[in-house]
C-alpha positions as CSV (number, residue, x, y, z in Angstrom):
1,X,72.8,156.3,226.1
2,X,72.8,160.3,225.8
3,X,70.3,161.4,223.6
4,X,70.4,165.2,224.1
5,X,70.7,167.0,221.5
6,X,74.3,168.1,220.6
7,X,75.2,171.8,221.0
8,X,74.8,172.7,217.0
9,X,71.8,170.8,216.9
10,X,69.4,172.1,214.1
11,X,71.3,175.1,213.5
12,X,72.4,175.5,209.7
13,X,75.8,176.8,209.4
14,X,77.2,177.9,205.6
15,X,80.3,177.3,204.5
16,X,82.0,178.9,201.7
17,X,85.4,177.6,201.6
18,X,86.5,176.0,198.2
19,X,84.9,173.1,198.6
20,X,88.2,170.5,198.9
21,X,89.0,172.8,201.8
22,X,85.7,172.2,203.9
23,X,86.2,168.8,205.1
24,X,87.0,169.4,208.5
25,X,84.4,172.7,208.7
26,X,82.1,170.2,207.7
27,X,82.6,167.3,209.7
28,X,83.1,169.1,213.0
29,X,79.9,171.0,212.5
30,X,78.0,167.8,211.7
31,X,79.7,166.2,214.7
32,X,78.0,168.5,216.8
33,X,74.7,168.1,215.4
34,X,74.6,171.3,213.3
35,X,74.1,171.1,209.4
36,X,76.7,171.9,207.1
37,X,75.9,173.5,203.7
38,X,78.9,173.5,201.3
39,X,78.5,176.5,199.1
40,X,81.7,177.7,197.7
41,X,82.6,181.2,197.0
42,X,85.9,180.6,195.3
43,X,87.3,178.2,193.0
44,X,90.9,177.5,192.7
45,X,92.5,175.7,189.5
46,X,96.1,175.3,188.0
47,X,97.2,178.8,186.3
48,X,96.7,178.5,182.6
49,X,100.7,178.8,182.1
50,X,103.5,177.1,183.6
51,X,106.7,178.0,182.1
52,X,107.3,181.0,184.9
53,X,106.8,179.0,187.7
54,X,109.0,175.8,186.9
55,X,111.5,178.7,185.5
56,X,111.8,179.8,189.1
57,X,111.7,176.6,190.4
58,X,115.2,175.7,188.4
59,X,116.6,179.0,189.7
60,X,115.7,178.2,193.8
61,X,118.9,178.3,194.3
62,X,118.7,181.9,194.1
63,X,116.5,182.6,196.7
64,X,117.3,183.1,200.0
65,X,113.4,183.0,201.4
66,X,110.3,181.6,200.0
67,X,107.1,183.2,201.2
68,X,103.9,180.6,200.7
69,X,100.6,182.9,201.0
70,X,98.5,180.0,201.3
71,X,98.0,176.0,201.5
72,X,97.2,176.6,197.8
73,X,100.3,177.8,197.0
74,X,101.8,175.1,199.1
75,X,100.0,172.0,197.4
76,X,100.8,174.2,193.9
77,X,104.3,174.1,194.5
78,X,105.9,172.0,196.8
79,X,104.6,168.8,194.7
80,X,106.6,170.5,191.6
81,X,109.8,171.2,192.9
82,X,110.1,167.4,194.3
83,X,109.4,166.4,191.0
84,X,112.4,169.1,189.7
85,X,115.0,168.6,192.4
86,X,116.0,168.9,195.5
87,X,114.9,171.9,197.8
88,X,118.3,174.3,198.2
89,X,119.1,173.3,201.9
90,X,120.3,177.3,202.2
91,X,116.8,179.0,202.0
92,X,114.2,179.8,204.4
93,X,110.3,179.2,204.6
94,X,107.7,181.5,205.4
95,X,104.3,181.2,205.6
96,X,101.5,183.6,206.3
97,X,99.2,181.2,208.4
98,X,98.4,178.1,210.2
99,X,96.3,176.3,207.3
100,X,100.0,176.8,205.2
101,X,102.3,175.4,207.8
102,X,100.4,172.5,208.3
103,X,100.0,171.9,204.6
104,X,104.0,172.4,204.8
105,X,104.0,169.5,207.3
106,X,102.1,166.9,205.2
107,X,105.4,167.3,203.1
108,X,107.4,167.0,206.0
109,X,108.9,170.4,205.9
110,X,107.7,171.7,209.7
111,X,111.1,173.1,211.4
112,X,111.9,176.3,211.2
113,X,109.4,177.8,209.0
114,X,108.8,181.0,209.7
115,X,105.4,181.8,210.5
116,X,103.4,183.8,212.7
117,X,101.9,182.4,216.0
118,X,99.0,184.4,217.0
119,X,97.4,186.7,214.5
120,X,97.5,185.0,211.1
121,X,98.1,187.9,208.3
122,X,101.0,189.2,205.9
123,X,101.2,192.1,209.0
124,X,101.4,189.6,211.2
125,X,104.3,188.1,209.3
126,X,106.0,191.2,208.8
127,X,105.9,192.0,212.3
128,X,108.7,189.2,212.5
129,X,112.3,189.6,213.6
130,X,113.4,187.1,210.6
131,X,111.7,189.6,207.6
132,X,113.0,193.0,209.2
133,X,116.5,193.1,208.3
134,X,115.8,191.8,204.0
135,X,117.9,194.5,202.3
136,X,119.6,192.7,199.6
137,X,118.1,189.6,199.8
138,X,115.9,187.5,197.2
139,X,112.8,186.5,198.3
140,X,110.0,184.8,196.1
141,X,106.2,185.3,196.9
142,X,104.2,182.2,196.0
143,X,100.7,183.2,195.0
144,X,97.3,183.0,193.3
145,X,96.6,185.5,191.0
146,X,96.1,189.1,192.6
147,X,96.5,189.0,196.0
148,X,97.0,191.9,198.7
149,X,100.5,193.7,197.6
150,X,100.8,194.8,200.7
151,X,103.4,191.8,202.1
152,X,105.3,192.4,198.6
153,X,105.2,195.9,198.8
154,X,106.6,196.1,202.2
155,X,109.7,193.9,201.6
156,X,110.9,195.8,198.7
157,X,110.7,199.1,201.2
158,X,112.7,197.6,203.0
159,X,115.5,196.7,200.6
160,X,114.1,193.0,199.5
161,X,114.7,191.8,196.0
162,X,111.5,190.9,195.2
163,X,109.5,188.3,192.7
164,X,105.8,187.6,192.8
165,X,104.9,183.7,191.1
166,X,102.0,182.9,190.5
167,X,101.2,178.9,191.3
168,X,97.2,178.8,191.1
169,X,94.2,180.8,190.0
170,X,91.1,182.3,192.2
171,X,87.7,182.9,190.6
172,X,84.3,183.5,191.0
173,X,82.1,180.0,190.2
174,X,79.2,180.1,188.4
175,X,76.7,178.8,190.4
176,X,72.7,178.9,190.5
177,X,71.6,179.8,194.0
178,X,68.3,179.4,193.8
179,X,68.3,176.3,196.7
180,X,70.5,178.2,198.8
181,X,68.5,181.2,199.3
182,X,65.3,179.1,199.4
183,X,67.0,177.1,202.6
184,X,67.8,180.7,203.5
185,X,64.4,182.1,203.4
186,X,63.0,179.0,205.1
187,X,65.3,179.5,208.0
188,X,67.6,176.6,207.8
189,X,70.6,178.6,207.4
190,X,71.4,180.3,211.1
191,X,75.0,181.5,210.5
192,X,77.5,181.8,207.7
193,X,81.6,181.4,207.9
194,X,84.0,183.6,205.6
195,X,87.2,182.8,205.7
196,X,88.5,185.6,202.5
197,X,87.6,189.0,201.4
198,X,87.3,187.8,197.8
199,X,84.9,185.2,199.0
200,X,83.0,187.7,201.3
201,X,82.7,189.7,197.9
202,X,82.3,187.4,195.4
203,X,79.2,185.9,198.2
204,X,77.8,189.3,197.3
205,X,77.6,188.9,194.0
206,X,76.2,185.4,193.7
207,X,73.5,185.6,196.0
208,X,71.9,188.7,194.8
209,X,69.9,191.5,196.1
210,X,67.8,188.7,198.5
211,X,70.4,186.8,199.7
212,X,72.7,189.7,200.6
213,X,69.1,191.2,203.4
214,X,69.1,187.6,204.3
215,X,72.7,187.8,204.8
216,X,72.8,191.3,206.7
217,X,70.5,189.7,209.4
218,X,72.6,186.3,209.6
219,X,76.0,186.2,212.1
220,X,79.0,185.5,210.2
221,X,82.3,184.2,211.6
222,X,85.6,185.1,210.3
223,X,88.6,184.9,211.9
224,X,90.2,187.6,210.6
225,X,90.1,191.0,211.7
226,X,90.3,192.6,208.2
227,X,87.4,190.1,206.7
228,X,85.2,191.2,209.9
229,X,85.6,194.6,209.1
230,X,84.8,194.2,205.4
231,X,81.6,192.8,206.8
232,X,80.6,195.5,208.5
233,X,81.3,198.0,206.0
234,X,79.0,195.8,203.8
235,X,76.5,196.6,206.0
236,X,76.4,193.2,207.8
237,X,75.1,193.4,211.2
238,X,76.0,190.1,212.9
239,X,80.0,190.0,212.7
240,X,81.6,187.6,215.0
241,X,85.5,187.6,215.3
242,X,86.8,184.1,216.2
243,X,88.7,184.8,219.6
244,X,91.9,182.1,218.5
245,X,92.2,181.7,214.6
246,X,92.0,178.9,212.1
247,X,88.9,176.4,212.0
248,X,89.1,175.1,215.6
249,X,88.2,178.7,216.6
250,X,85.2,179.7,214.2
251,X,84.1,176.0,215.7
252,X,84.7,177.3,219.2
253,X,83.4,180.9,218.5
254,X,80.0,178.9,217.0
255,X,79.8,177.0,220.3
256,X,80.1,180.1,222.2
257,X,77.8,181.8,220.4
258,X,75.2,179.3,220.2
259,X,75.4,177.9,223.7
260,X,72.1,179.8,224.9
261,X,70.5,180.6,221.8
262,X,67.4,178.2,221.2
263,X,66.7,177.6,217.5
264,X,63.2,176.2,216.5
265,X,62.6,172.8,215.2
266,X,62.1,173.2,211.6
267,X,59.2,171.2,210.6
C-alpha cells in the first residue's frame, strides 16, 4: 500500500463559501490530504417577501429571456415555478456561470441555455451573440439582493426591457472568529479561497485588524479576475488566479501551487 503523503497533505486551506455550497471544496481538499476549514463569509436565506417574485412567475409568459445570476437564484426559483406551472416553452435561459448551469441540470433544463464557456462573468455573457441584438425584448434578471448592475444596465442600453427579481438574500453572518484566527496564528491555515467580492469584503470585516495581516501574507485563490484584483487593491500580496474556472480549477491551481512547496509538520 502507498503511504506517501498526498499532495495537500498538512496544508490548511479556508473556505468561505456559504457553507451548503462547500461540499465538494471540502471533500476534494480532504481527498488530497489537505484540511478543510469551513468558514463562511456569506449567508443566503429566502427574501423576506414573496409576492413580486411569484407575481412574475404568473406573468413568464411575458418574457422572452430569463437571466439566472447564480445557482442561488436557480434553487430559489426553478423549484417555484414547477410548483406554479409549466415553464413557457417560448423563452430562453441564460446563465452567468458554470455553478448555475449545472444547478439548471439537476432540474433537467441543460439544452440550450445560454451561458458562457470560458470566462464565467456578466461581461462574459454579454459578450454573446444571443444578448447583442435585445431591443425590444423582455428579459428578467433573477437575483439576490444588490448585485453588480452592470449586466442589467447593459441590456437596457441596448434596447432590453428590463426587470430585476429578487429570489434570495446575501448577508454578512455574525460569527466569533476567535478559533479561526488562533488556527491562523498557529500556522494551520496555509491558503484561503474566495469565490465573491462581497465575501472577500465581508472576510474583511469579520476577521478584524489581525486576521486581515494574517490574511495579507496568506495566498488566496479566486477564479475570477475581478475578485483577484479586489485582492490586491486590499493590499493582499499572495493572489493566485485559477488558470480554468469553477472549483476543479482553484483545486488544480492549489495542486500547482503546492506541488514544491514543503509545509512543516505541525506538532
Amino acid at each position: 500500500m502507498d503511504h506517501s503523503p498526498r499532495p495537500l497533505h498538512n496544508i490548511g486551506i479556508l473556505i468561505t463559501r456559504p457553507e451548503h455550497q462547500s461540499g465538494f471544496l471540502k471533500e476534494a481538499i480532504q481527498n488530497l490530504g489537505g484540511n478543510p476549514v469551513i468558514f463562511p463569509v456569506l449567508v443566503i436565506s429566502d427574501v423576506t417577501d414573496k409576492t413580486p417574485l411569484l407575481n412574475c412567475i404568473t406573468r413568464l409568459d411575458e418574457y422572452d429571456l430569463c437571466i439566472f445570476v447564480s445557482p442561488n437564484a436557480v434553487h430559489r426559483v426553478i423549484p417555484l415555478i414547477r410548483t406554479e406551472r409549466a415553464f413557457p416553452s417560448h423563452m430562453k435561459i441564460a446563465v452567468v456561470g458554470k455553478g448555475s448551469a449545472d444547478a439548471l441540470k439537476h432540474y433537467g433544463i441543460g439544452n440550450d441555455v445560454i451561458a458562457p464557456d470560458k470566462r464565467f462573468d456578466s461581461e462574459a455573457l454579454l459578450e454573446l451573440e444571443a444578448l447583442q441584438h435585445v431591443s425590444g425584448k423582455k428579459i428578467v434578471i433573477f437575483r439576490g439582493n444588490g448585485g453588480r448592475p452592470l449586466l442589467g444596465d447593459t441590456l437596457k442600453k441596448r434596447g432590453a426591457i428590463l426587470e430585476y427579481v429578487e429570489c434570495y438574500h446575501r448577508g454578512k453572518p455574525d460569527v466569533d472568529s476567535t478559533e479561526l484566527l488562533s488556527k491562523w496564528s498557529q500556522g494551520r491555515i496555509n491558503a484561503v479561497i474566495i469565490t465573491s467580492s462581497e465575501g472577500l469584503h465581508n472576510l474583511f470585516d469579520m476577521i478584524g485588524r489581525l486576521g486581515q495581516q494574517l490574511l495579507q501574507e496568506t495566498p488566496v485563490f479566486t477564479a475570477h479576475e475581478r475578485i483577484a484584483c479586489k485582492a490586491r487593491e486590499a493590499g493582499l500580496r499572495k493572489v493566485i488566479q485559477t488558470r480554468t474556472a469553477g472549483d476543479n480549477g482553484i483545486i488544480a491551481s492549489l495542486l500547482e501551487y503546492y506541488n514544491n512547496q514543503n509545509i512543516p509538520e505541525l506538532t
